[in-house]
C-alpha positions, 0 to 999 in steps of 0.5 A: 477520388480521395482516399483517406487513411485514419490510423488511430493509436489510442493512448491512456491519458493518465496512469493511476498509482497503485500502492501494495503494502505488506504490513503487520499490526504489531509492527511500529515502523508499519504505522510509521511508514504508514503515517509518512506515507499519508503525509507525504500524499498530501504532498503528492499533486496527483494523490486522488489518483492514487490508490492504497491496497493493504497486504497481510504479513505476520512478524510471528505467525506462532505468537499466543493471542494471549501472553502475560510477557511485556513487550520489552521481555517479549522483544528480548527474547525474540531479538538475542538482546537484554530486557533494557536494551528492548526498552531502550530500542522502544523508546527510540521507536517512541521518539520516531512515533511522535515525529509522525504524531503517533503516541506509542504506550510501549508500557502496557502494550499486549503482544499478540498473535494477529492472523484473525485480525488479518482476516478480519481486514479482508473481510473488512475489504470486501466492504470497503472498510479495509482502509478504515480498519486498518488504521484503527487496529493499528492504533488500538494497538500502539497507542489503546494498548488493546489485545487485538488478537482477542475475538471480543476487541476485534468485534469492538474495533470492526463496529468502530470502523462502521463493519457490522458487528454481527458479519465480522462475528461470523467472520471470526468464528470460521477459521476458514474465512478469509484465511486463504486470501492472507496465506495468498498475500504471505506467499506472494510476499515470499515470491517477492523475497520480502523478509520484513515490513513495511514494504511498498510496491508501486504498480507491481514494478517498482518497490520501497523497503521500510519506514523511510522519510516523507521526502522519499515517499515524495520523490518515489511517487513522483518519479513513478508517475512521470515515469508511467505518464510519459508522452508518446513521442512520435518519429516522422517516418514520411519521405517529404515528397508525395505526402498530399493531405487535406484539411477543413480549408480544402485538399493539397492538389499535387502538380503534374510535375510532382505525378510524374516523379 
């Protein structure tokens, strides 16, 4: 009689990458690093196994939807710094912009308060449009110089992202909506002790702070990878005596000496 033992370790083949990041609408470097982090999946071999979740952060939650201040004062006044030293900075953030072919329009640029357009972005989640959305208020913001802080632009950028005008309407007129799901986010971000954005965090392990350069994004993905991907190695625990075994050309037969040991 033959007994046969299986013993079977089941292993994931492959583990996907998931990317959480914290970002805000009116922040440049969010778009930035957005960009660069695009960039550099293309780079990326695996990138389709990959998958990108946006989280809400706001650099002002106390900002006014509507505000007659120009970005450069507005910066000043936040920041402890002159009128031209904002402007300066802004034209530094400029030149990183078009690195990544982001055209920024600091000139005409409307700061804004962006908790509805948070809301409007999980929403837009729950019909797969999140990505989309995102994109396209952070450009109607850098580069169209909207006021995405205002009901009526908002509804225009959601159409544009192929949301239904008339849920995303319903969606902004209840204050309560989706107001819970980015209240989650900030807090989740404060257990994580994050104080500025952009922030990326791979498979809630590992984490990348700020804009940094393609090569980095590159570097960080791979080693995440190779790292959730290793191979199971396996140590032979066998004594190298006794061990009979059968294969698809018949069963190893110990000899009598070898049963009497």
């Amino acid at each position: 009689m033959v007994l046969l033992i299986l013993i079977t370790i089941t292993f994931n083949e492959v583990f996907n990458l998931k990317i959480e990041v914290w970002s805000d609408f009116v922040c440049p470097f969010c778009y930035i690093g957005k960009r660069r982090l695009e960039t550099a999946l293309e780079h990326f071999p695996n990138k389709e196994e990959v998958e990108i979740e946006f989280k809400s952060f706001e650099l002002d939650p106390n900002a006014p939807k509507n505000s007659d201040i120009h970005i450069n004062e507005a910066l000043a006044k936040k920041y402890g710094m002159s009128v031209e030293e904002a402007k300066r900075a802004n034209e530094g953030l400029k030149q990183q912009a078009a690195t990544v072919g982001l055209d920024f329009n600091f000139d005409n640029m409307k700061p804004t308060n962006t908790f509805d357009a948070h809301r409007l972005a999980k929403y837009a989640k729950t019909v797969g449009k999140e990505a989309d959305l995102t994109e396209k208020l952070l450009s109607a913001y850098f580069t169209e110089s909207k006021n995405v802080g205002d009901q009526e632009t908002l509804l225009t950028i959601a159409e544009a992202a192929g949301i239904d005008r008339e849920s995303a309407l319903n969606v902004l007129n209840d204050e309560k909506e989706f107001s819970n799901d980015v209240r989650i986010d900030q807090a989740i971000a404060g257990q994580y002790g994050i104080r500025g954005v952009p922030y990326f965090i791979i498979n809630q392990k590992y984490a990348i702070s700020g804009a940094q350069p393609m090569e980095s994004f590159v570097g960080a993905l791979q080693k995440v990878w190779d790292e959730e991907n290793k191979k199971p190695v396996f140590q032979d625990l066998s004594d190298g005596e006794g061990g009979s075994y059968c294969t698809d050309e018949g069963c190893e037969i110990p000899s009598k000496d070898e049963k009497n040991k």
